[in-house]
C-alpha positions in Angstrom: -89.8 -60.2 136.7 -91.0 -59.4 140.4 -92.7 -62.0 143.3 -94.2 -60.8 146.4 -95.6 -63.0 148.9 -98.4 -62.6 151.0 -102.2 -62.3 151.5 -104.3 -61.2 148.5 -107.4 -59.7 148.8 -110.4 -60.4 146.1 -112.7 -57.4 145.4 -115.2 -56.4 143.1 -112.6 -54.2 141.3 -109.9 -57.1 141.0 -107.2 -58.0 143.4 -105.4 -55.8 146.3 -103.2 -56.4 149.7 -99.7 -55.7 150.2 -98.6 -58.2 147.7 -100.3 -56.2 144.7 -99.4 -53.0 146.0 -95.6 -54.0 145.9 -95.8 -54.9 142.4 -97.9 -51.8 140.9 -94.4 -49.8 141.3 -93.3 -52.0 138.4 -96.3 -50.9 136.2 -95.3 -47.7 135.0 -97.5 -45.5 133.0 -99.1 -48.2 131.0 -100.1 -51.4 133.0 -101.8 -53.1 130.7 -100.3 -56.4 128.8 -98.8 -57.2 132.0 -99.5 -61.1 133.7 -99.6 -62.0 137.6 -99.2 -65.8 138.2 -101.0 -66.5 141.9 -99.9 -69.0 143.8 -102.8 -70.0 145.4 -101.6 -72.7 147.9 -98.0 -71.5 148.5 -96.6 -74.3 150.7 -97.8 -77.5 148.4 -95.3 -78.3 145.6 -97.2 -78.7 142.2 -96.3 -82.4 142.1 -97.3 -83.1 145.6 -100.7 -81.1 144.8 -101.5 -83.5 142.3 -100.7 -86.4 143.9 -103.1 -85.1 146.7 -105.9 -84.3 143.9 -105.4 -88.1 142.4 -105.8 -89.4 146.1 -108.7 -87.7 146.8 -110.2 -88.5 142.9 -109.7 -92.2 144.2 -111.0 -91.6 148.2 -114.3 -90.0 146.9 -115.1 -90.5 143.3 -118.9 -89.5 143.4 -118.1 -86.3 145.1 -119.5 -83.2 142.4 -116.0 -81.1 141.4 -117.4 -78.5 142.9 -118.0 -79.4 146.5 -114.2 -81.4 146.1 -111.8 -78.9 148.0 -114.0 -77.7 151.1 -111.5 -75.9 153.4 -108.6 -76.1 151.0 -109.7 -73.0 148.2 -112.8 -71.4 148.2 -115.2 -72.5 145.9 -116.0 -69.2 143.4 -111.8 -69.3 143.4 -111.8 -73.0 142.5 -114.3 -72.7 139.5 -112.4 -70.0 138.5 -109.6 -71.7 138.5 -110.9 -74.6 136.5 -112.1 -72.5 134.1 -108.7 -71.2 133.5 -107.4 -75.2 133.5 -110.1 -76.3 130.7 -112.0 -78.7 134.0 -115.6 -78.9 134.2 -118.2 -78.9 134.1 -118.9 -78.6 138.1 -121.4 -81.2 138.5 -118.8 -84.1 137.0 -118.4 -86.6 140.1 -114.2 -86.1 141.0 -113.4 -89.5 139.8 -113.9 -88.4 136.1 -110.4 -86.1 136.6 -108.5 -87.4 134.0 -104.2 -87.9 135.5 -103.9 -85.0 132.6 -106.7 -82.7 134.3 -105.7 -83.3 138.0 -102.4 -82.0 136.7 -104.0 -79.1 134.7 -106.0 -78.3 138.6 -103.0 -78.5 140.4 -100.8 -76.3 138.1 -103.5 -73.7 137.9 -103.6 -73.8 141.6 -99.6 -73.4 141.9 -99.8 -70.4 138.6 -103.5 -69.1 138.1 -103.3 -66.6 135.8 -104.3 -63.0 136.2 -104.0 -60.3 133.7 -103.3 -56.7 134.5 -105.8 -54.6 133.2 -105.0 -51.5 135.1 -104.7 -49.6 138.5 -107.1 -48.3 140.9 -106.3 -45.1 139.7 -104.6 -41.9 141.7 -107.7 -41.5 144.8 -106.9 -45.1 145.7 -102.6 -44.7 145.5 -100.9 -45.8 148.8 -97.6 -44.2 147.4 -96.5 -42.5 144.8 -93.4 -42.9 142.6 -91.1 -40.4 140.6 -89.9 -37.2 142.1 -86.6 -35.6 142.2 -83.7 -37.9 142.0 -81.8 -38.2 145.0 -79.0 -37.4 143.2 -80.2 -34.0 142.9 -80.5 -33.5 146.6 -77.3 -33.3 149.2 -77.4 -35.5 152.2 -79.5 -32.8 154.3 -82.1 -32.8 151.1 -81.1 -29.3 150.2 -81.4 -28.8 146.2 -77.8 -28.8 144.1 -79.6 -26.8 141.6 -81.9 -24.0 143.3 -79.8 -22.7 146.5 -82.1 -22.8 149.7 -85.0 -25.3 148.7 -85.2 -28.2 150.6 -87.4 -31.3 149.5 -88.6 -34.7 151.6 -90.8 -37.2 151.5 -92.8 -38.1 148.2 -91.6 -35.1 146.4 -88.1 -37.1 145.9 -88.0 -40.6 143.5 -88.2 -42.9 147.0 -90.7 -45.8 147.2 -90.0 -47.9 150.3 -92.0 -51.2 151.1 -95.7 -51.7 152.7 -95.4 -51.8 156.2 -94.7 -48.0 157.2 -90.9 -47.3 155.2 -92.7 -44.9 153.2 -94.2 -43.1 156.6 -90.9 -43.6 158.3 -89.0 -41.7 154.7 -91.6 -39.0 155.2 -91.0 -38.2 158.7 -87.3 -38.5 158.9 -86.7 -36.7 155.2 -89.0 -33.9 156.3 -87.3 -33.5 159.8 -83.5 -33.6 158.4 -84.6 -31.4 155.4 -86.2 -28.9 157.9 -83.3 -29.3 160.6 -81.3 -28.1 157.5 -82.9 -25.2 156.4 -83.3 -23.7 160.0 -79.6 -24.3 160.5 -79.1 -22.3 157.2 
């Protein structure tokens, strides 16, 4: 089991940012049958969230479900997400909520499931995985097992974190590696 944190960007093709991008390098070859649980409103315990729901159940009780959260979750995100907690339909005034479906919202809010139905595919891969071992390569990235061939960057099993470690590996493998080979 893996968490990232972060912001999470909704396409056409299904979810991406830095927070899906750190967890693809646990896919493997076959990402299918895998589950992401999104935390849509990270800083709101799920109690507290539906203690907040029931209040505003009771503040505005003719309010449609669907215009209920303005400003809090976006509104094709919040019928998704009462889809996925059985809540509907949209045009029900808030005050119908039952305690049991507040608490349903809130915990589909805190866990929204998302099933992993594959990657972008190679043409859209920020890094790669696999490679050499490291523990085929001496600490100037020289081969132990074919004299005089140097490897860096992605050729070698390294995957650092979004944010530039994978440029920074790159740069720094590849100028020690070819520091090496000039030396000899």
């Amino acid at each position: 089991m893996a968490a990232e944190t972060g912001e999470l960007q909704f396409t056409e093709q299904g979810l991406s940012g830095i927070p899906v991008f750190q967890l693809s390098c646990y896919l493997g070859a076959g990402p299918k049958g895998y589950l992401l649980s999104v935390d849509l409103l990270p800083d709101w315990t799920e109690e507290d969230l539906a203690q907040m729901l029931g209040q505003l159940c009771r503040q505005w009780p003719e309010t449609p479900l669907e215009r209920f959260l303005p400003g809090l979750i976006h509104k094709r995100l919040l019928c998704a997400v009462m889809h996925t907690a059985g809540v509907g339909p949209l045009s029900r005034p808030a005050g119908s909520l039952s305690r049991r479906e507040r608490e349903a919202l809130a915990h589909g809010m805190k866990a929204w499931p998302v099933p992993v139905t594959g990657t972008a595919g190679w043409t859209q891969a920020q890094v790669t995985g696999g490679g050499v071992l490291l523990s085929e390569v001496d600490e100037g990235f020289a081969s132990k097992r074919c004299p005089g061939l140097y490897l860096a960057g992605e050729v070698l099993d390294v995957v650092g974190d979004c944010g530039g470690y994978n440029l920074h590996w790159a740069w720094c493998s590849g100028m020690t590696a070819g520091k090496r080979a000039a030396e000899g």
